[in-house]
KEDRENKE-446276 format. One record per residue (C-alpha): residue in one letter; y, z, x. Coordinates in Angstrom, 3 decimals. Example, Ala and Ser with C-alpha at 12.3 -4.5 7.8 and 13.67 -1.06 7.14 Angstrom:
   aa          v          w          u
    A     -4.500      7.800     12.300
    S     -1.060      7.140     13.670
This chain:
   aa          v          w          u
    X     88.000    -29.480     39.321
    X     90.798    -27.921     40.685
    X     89.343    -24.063     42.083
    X     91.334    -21.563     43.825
    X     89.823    -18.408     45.434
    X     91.883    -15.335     44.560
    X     91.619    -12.329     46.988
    X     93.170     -9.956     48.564
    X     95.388    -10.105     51.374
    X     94.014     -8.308     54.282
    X     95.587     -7.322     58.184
    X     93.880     -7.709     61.134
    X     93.277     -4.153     61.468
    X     91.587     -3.785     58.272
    X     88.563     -1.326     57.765
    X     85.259     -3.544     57.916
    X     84.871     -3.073     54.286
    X     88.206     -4.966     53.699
    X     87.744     -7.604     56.206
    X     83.805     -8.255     54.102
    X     85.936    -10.307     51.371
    X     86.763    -12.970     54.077
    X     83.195    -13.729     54.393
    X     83.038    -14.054     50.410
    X     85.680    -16.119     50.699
    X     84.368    -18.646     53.546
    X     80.904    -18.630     51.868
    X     82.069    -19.322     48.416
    X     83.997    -21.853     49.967
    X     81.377    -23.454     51.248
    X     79.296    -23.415     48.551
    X     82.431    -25.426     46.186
    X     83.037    -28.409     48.197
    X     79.456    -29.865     47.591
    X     79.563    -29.529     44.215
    X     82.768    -32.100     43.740
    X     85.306    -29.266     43.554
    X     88.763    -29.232     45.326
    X     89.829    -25.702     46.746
    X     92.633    -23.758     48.051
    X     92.575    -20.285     48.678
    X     95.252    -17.605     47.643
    X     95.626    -14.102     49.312
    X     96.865    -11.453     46.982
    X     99.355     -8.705     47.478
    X    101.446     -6.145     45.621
    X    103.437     -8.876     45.074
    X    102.446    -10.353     41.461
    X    105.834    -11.848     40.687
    X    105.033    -13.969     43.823
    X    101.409    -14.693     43.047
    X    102.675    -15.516     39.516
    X    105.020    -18.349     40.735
    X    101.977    -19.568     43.078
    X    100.216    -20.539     40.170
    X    102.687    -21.808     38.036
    X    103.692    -24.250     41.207
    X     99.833    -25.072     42.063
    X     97.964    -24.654     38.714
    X     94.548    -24.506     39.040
    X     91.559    -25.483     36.435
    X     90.000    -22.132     37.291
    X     90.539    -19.382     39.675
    X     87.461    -17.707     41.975
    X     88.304    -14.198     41.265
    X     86.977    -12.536     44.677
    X     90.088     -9.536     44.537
    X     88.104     -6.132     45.326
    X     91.685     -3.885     45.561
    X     95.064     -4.532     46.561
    X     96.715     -3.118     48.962
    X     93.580     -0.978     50.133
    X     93.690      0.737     46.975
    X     90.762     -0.307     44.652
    X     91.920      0.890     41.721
    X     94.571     -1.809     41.384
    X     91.617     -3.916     40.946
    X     92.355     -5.475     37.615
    X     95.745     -6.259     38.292
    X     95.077     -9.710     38.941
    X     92.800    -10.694     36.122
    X     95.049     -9.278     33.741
    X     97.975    -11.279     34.956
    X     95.257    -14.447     35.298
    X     94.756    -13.708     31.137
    X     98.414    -13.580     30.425
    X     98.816    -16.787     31.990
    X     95.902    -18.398     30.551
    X     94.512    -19.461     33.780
    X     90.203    -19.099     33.150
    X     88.763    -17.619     36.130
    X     85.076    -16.647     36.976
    X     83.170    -13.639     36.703
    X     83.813    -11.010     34.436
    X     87.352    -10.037     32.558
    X     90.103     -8.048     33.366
    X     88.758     -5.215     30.763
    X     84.855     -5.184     32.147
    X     86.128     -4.628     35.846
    X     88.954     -2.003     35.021
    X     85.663     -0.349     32.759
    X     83.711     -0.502     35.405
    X     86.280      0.607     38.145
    X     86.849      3.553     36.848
    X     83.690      5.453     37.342
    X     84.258      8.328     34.812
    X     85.209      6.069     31.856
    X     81.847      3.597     33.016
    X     80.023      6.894     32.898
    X     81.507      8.355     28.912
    X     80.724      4.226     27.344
    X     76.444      4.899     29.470
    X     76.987      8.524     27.683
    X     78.282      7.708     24.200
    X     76.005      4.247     24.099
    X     72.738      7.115     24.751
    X     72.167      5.172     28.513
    X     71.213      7.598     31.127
    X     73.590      8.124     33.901
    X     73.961     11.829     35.543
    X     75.885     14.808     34.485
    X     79.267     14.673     36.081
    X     82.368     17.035     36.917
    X     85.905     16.151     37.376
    X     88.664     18.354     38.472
    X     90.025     17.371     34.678
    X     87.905     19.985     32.244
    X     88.258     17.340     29.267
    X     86.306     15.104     31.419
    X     83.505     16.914     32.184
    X     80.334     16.458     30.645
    X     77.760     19.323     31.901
    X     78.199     23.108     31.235
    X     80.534     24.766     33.371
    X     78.315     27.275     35.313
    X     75.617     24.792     35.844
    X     74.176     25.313     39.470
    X     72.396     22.311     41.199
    X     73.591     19.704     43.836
    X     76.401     17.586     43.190
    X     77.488     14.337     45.020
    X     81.291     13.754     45.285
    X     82.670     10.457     44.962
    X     85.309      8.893     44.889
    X     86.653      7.440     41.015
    X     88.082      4.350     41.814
    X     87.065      3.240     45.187
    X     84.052      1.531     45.743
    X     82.111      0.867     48.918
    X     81.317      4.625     49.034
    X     84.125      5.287     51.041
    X     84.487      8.539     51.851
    X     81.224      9.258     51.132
    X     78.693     10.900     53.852
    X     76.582     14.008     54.150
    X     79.277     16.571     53.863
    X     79.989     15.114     50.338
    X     76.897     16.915     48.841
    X     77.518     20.412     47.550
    X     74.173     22.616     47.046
    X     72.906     25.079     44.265
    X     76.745     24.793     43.375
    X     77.925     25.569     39.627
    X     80.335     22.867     38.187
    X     83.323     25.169     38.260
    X     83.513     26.028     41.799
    X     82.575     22.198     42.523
    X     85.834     21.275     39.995
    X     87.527     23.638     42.348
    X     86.479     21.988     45.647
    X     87.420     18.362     44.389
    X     91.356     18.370     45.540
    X     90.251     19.161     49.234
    X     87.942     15.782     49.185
    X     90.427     13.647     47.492
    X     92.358     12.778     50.719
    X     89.333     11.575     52.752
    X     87.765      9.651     49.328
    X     91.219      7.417     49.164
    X     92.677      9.626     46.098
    X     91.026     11.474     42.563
    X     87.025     11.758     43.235
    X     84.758     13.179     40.843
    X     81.273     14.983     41.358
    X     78.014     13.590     40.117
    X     74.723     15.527     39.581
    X     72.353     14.300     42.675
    X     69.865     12.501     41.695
    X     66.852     13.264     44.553
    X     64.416     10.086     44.388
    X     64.597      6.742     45.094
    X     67.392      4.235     44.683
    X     67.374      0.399     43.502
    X     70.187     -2.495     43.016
    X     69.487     -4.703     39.621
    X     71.550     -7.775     40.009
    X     72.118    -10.046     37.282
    X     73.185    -13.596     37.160
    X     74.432    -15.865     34.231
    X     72.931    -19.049     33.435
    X     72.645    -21.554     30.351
    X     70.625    -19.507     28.250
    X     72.058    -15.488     29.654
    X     72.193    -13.168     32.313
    X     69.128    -13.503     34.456
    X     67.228    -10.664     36.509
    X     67.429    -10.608     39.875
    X     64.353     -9.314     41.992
    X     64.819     -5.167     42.091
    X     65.769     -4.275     45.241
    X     64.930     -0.872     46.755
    X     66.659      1.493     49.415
    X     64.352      2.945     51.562
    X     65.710      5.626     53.529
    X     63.658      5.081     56.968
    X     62.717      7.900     59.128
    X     65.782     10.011     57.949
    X     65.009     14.209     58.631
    X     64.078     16.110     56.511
    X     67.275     17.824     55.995
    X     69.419     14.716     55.803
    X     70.242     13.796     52.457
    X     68.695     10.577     51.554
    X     72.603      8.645     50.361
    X     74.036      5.188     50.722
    X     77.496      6.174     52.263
    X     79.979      4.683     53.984
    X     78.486      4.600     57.559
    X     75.128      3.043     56.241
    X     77.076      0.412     54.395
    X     79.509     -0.606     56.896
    X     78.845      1.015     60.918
    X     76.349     -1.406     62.115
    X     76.141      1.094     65.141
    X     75.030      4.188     62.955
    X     71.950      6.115     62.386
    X     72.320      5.871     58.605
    X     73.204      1.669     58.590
    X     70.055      1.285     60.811
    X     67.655      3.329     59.193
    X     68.894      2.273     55.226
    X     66.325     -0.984     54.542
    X     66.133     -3.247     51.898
    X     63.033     -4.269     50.242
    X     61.825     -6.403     47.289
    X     58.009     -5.455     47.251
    X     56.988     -2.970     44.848
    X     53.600     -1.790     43.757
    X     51.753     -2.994     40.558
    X     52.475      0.980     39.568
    X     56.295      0.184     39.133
    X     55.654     -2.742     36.916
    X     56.638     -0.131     33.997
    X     59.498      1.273     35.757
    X     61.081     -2.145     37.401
    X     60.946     -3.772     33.087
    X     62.551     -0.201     31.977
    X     65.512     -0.669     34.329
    X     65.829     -4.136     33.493
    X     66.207     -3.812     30.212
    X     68.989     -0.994     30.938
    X     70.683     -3.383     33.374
    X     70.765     -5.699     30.468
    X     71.975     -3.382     28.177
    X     75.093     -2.608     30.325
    X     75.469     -6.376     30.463
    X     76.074     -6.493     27.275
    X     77.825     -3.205     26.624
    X     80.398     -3.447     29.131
    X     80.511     -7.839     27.980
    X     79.680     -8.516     31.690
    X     80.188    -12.297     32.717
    X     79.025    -14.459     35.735
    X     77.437    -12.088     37.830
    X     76.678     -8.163     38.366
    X     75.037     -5.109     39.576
    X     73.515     -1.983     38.843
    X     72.744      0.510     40.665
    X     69.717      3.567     40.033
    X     68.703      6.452     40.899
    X     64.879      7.614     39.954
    X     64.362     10.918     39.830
    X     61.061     12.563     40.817
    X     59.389     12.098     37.054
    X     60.110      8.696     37.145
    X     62.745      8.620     34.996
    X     65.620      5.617     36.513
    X     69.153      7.063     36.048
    X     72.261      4.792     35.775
    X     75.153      5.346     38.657
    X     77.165      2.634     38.457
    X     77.906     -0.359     37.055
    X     79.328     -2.911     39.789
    X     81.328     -5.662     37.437
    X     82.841     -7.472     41.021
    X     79.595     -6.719     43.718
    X     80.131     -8.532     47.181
    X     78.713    -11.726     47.609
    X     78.688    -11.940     51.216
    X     75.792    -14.398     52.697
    X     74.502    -10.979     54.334
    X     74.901     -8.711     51.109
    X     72.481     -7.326     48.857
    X     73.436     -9.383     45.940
    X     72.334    -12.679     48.240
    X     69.353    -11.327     49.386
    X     68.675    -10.996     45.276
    X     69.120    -14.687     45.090
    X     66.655    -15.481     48.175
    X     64.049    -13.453     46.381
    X     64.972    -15.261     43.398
    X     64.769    -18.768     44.942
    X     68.130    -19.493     44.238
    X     70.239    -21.083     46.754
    X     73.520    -20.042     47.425
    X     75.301    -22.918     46.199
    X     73.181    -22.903     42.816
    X     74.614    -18.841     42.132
    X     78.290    -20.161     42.411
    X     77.739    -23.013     40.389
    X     76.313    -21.110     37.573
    X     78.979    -18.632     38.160
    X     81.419    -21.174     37.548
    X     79.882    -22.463     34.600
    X     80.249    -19.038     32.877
    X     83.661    -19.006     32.757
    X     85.105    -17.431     29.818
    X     87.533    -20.551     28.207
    X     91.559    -19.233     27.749
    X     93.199    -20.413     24.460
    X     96.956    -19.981     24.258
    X     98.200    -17.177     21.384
    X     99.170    -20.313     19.260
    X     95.566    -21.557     19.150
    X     93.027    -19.187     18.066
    X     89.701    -19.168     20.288
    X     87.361    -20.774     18.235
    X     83.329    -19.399     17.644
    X     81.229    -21.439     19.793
    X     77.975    -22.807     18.596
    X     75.013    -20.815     18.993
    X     73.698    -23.318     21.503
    X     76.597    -22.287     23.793
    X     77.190    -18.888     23.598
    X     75.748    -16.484     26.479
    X     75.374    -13.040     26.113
    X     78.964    -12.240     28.078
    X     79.880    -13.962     24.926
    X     81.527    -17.040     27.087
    X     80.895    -20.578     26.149
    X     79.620    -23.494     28.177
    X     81.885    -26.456     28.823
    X     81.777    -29.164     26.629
    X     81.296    -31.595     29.248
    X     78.736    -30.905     32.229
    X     80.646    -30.846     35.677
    X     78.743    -31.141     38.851
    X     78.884    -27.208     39.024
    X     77.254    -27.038     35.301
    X     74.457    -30.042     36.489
    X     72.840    -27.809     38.972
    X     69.583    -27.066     37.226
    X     68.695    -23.439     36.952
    X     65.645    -22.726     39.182
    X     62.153    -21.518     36.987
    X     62.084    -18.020     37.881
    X     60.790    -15.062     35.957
    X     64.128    -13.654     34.098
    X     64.761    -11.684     30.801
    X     67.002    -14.049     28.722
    X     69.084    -14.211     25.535
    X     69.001    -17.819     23.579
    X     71.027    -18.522     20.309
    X     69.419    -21.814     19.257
    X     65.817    -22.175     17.902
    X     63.052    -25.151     19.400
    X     60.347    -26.664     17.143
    X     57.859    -23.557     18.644
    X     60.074    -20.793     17.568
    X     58.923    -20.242     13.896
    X     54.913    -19.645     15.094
    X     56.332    -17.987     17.916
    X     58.155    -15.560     15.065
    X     56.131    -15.424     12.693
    X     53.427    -14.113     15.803
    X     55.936    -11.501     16.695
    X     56.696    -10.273     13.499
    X     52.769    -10.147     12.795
    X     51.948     -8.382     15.993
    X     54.399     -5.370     15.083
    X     52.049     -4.224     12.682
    X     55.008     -3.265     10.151
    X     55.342     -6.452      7.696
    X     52.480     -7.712      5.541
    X     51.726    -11.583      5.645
    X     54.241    -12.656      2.727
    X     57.202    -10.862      4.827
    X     55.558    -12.808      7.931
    X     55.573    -16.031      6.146
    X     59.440    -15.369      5.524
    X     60.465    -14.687      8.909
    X     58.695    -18.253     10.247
    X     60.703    -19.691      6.879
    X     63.824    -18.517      7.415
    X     63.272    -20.358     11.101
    X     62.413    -23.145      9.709
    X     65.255    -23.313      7.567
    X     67.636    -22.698     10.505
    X     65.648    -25.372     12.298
    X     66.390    -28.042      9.066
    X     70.114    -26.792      8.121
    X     71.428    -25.830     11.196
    X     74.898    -23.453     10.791
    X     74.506    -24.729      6.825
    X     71.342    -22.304      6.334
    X     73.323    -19.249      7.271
    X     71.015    -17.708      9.184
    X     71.771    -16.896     13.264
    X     69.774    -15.703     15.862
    X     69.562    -14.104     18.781
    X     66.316    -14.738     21.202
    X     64.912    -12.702     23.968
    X     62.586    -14.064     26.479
    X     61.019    -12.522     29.486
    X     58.675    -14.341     32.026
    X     59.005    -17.555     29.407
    X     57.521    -15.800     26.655
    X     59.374    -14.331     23.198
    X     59.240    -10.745     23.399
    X     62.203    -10.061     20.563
    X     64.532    -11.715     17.982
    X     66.900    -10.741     15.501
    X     68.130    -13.216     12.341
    X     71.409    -12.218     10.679
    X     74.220    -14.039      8.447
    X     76.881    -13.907      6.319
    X     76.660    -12.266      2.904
    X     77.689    -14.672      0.413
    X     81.047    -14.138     -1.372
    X     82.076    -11.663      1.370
    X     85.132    -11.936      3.779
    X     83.716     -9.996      6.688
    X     80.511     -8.500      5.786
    X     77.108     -9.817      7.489
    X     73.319     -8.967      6.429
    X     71.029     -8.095      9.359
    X     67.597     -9.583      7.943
    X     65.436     -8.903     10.777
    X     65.670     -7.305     14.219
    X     62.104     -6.814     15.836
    X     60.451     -6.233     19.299
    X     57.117     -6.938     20.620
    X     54.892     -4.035     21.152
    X     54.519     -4.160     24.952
    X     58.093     -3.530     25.250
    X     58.956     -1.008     22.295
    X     60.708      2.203     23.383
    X     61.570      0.611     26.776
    X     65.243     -0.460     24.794
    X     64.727     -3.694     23.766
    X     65.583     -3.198     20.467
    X     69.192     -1.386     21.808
    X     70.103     -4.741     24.033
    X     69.253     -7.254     20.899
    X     71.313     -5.033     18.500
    X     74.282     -4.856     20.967
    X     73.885     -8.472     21.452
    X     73.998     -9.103     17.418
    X     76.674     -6.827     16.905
    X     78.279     -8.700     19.269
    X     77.758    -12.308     17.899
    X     78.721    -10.649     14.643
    X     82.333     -9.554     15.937
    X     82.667    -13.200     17.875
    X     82.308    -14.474     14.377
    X     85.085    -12.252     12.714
    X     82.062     -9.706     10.950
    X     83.787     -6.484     10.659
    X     80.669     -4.413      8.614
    X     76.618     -5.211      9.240
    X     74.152     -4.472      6.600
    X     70.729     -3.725      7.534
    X     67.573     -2.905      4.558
    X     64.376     -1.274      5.785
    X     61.277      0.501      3.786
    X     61.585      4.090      2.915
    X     57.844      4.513      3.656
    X     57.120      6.979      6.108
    X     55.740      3.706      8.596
    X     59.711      2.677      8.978
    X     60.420      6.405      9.953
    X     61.430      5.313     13.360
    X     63.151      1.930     12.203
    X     65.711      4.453     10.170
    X     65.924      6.900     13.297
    X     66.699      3.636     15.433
    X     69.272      2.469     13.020
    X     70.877      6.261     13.071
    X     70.406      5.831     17.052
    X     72.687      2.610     17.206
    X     75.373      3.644     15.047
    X     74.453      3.048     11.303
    X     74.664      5.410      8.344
    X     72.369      5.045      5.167
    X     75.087      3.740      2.823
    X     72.079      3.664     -0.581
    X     68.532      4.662     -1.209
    X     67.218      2.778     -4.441
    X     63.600      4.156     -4.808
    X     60.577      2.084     -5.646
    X     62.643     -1.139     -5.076
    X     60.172     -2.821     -3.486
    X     57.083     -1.054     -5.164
    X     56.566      2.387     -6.424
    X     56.871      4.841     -3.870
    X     58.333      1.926     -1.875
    X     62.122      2.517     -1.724
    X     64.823      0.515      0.021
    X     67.162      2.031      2.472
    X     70.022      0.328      3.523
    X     71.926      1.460      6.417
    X     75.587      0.100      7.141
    X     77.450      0.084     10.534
    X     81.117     -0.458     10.827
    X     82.474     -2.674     14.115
């Protein structure tokens, strides 16, 4: 296959930040030719009419999208993937709406808000974009709202036992030294970890957690990742920011509860090929979302690749896999067409028909929380096990989860019945079976969604119904039906439903025995 690597152009005298994508470049580079691939390498400017006739000259099978900004100015960002989309050219990671999302840190933080994610309160110097009471005193971060490798950022960015108007009235004196409009964040005082996520045949895997530990700083310096302990090898704060992987048995809870949020945005934001999330965990334990990082670096010295070490992944297996999930470009005149359950991933891309030597590398065994769309021969037990162990379903509803399985299993797409699988550490720890309703244009029943105990309330249930939802839409669903108990046991199945987005559209009482109603809730896409 025929790759180029798209990034931006950078001078000599670039900031080290800048010159960082050059590395990226060389490493994903390297990592290409082994696999069978043929590469060239295209440095982007302001200049799209000229990249434009690049392409059309020297068309490629699929571009490496490695553009972090152009011309220094990150918020320009998406630029390039959206022209990539209008040309049709596929190219990896994830689309041109996900990283302009994502860029822009306040509209990242309303889609955390309105999907009920945590992510801190926030002022901007723009009142309709505020989101915490106007004389709220506490500490607030500034940061910049497009640019990422906190630049900008260092010690004098933190404003104490400030109210959110006078910090909306400080923000035009930072924007300047924070590369343009910056925004201020509620400071989160605790600890901070990096979630990475990486696609592969069967969904976005985990990446090992890893933590910042802010090494011997005073007591009166404020414990931040800014620009100097990113990028000045020579500084106090780069020296004294570590990285580490090993966490006690004690965070088990709190590492699988900001997992499944890092999944969540995966799927909210339709995140492709590979990502990052970044927490803060305030002193109750309670992990807090900052931002969502849709194009991290990929350097061989980053953070991202020290995920993959952990992980056992080689270098040349990530971009490989990357590749892979490329999201397929269909021309206007030929409608994209649903891909099978077997192929679909939950960035809702589809794998390539035929295996190239980029799709052959074998994903390596490690512990990951995974989607899968098509059932095995063990899946209707393994069902009919979950649904029992939910104590909320008597054996004959039991014995009609493990059939409907089984008729998927027979009939394939002919049963009407799709699923959606989650798996973590090998094991099923939550489905959810849905379908068309018969004689309907666009309207789908949602016939069971449940989680295993050991991971209710953690938001399990959130990331399969996003997920469904999302296979739904793929599939041209426009309403979802979903029918529950009115007995006070499915009191929080209702509230969840209400939670996600559904209204109860009819109550018919003692439908399913007296004093046994059925509620059905409806949700709109």
């Amino acid at each position: 296959m025929q790759i180029t690597i798209l990034h931006q152009a950078v001078s000599a005298d670039a900031a080290p930040d800048e010159q960082d994508v050059l590395q990226q470049v060389a490493a994903v580079r390297q990592a290409l030719l082994p696999l069978g691939h043929r590469v060239s390498t295209i440095p982007c400017t302001l200049d799209l009419a000229a990249l434009d006739r690049q392409l059309q000259q020297h068309p490629p099978d699929l571009v490496f999208n490695l553009v972090e900004s152009l011309a220094g100015a990150g918020r320009l960002i998406h630029l390039p993937p959206f022209l990539l989309d209008a040309r049709h050219i596929p190219y990896t990671g994830c689309s041109a709406e996900a990283i302009y999302l994502t860029s822009h840190k306040l509209l990242a933080k309303e889609k955390l808000r309105a999907a009920a994610l945590p992510t801190p309160a926030w002022v901007s110097a723009t009142p309709s974009c505020q989101a915490t009471a106007p004389d709220a005193s506490r500490t607030w971060l500034v940061k910049s709202l497009w640019e990422h490798a906190s630049l900008g950022m260092d010690d004098g960015c933190l404003l104490n036992n400030t109210s959110a108007q006078d910090v909306a009235e400080q923000l035009p004196a930072f924007a300047q030294r924070m590369g343009g409009a910056c925004f201020a964040e509620a400071y989160i005082h605790g600890r901070e970890f990096n979630l990475g996520l990486l696609a592969g045949p069967t969904g976005p895997q985990l990446l090992p957690p890893a933590e910042i530990v802010f090494d011997s700083f005073p007591k009166d310096k404020p414990h931040i990742v800014g620009y100097q302990a990113k990028w000045a090898t020579d500084s106090f704060e780069y020296q004294h920011t570590n990285r580490r992987f090993a966490c006690d048995a004690s965070d088990d809870a709190l590492l699988a509860t900001m997992g499944g949020l890092a999944l969540q945005c995966w799927a909210l934001f339709g995140l492709a090929g590979y990502a990052r999330v970044d927490f803060r965990v305030d002193a109750q334990g309670h992990p807090w979302i900052l931002e969502v990082n849709a194009n991290p670096c990929i350097s061989p010295d980053a953070g991202f690749a020290a995920m993959l070490t952990q992980a056992g992944i080689s270098y040349e297996q990530a971009v490989a896999r990357i590749v892979a999930d490329t999201r397929p470009q269909v021309a206007p005149s030929q409608p994209a067409p649903f891909p099978t359950p077997a192929a679909r991933t939950t960035a809702g891309t589809s794998a390539p028909a035929t295996p190239t030597p980029a799709t052959a590398t074998p994903a390596p065994a490690t512990p990951a929380t995974t989607f899968r769309y098509e059932l095995t021969a063990q899946d209707p037990d393994a069902i009919a096990a979950l649904v029992a162990a939910t104590g909320f379903f008597h054996d004959d509803e039991v014995l009609i989860a493990k059939e409907l399985a089984q008729e998927r299993l027979h009939k394939g797409g002919a049963s009407g019945y799709e699923f959606v699988m989650v798996e973590q550490h090998g094991r099923l720890v939550g489905y959810s079976c849905f379908g068309p309703i018969p004689c309907t244009a666009t309207s789908f029943d949602l016939y069971w969604i449940a989680v295993h105990p050991d991971l209710q309330g953690q938001g399990m249930g959130r990331i399969l119904q996003t997920e469904t939802e999302r296979c739904i839409r793929t599939m041209g669903g426009t309403r979802v039906y979903a029918e529950t108990s009115s007995r006070p046991q499915y009191a929080s199945t209702r509230a969840f439903y209400e939670r996600t987005g559904y209204h109860l559209a009819e109550m018919l009482a003692d439908f399913y025995a007296p004093g046994d109603g059925r509620a059905t809730f409806l949700k709109v896409l």
